[in-house]
C-alpha positions as CSV (number, residue, x, y, z in Angstrom):
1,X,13.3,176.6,220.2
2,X,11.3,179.3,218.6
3,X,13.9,182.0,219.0
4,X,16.6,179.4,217.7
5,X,14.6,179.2,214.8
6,X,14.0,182.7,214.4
7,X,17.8,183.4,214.9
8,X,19.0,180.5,212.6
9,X,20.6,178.7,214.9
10,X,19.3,175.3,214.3
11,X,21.1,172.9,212.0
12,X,17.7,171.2,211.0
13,X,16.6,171.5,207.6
14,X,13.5,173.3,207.8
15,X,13.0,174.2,204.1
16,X,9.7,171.7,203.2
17,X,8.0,173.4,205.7
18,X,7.8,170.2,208.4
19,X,9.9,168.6,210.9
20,X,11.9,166.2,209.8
21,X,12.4,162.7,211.5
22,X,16.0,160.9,211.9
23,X,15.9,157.7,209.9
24,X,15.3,155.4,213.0
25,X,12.2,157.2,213.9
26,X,11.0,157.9,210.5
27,X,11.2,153.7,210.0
28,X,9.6,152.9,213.2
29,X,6.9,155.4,212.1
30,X,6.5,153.7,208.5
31,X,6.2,150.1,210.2
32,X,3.1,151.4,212.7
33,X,2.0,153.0,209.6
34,X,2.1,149.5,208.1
35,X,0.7,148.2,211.1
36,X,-2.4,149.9,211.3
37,X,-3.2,149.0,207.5
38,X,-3.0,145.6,208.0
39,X,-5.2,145.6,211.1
40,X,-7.7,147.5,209.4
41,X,-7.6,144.9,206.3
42,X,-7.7,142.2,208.9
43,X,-11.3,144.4,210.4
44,X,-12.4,144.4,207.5
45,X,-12.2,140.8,206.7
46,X,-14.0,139.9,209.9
47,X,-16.5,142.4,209.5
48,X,-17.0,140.8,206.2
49,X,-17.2,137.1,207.5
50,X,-19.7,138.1,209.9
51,X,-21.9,139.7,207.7
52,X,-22.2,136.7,205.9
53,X,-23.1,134.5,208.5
54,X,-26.0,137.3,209.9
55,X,-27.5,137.3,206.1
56,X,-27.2,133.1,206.5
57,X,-28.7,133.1,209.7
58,X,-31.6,135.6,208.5
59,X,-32.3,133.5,205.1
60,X,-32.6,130.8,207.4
61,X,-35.3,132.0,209.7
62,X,-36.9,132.9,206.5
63,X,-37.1,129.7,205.1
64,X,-38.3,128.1,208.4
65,X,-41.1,130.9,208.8
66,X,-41.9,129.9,205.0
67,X,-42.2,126.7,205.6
68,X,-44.1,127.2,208.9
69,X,-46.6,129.1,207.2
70,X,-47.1,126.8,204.4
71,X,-47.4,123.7,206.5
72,X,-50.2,125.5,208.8
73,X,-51.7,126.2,205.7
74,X,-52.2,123.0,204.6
75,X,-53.7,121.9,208.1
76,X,-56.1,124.4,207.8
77,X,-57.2,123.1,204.3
């Protein structure tokens, strides 16, 4: 391949500097492409979701050591 190129005797269009793809592969490439971004939006709402219900979870041990503390606090009294 490399002394085709160096000869010219390639009918590929190598003037941007890249391989290009044939339109088939170039569309299958684009709808991966698009595949991958919507999985990542997809992480990224769960990731979300479930950082929500750790900060519940911890405001909710919170408020039951609170009130723990304030009702051993009034025995003591």
């Amino acid at each position: 391949m490399a002394y085709d190129l160096i000869k010219g005797k390639t009918s590929r269009d190598w003037s941007c500097g890249s391989l290009l793809l044939p339109a088939k592969q170039q569309i299958a490439l684009f709808n991966k492409i698009d595949d991958v971004r919507y999985d990542v939006r997809r992480s990224t709402k769960l990731i979300q979701i479930g950082m929500l219900a750790l900060s519940g979870a911890i405001a909710l041990v919170a408020v039951s050591s609170l009130h723990k503390t304030s009702s051993e606090t009034k025995r003591l009294s």
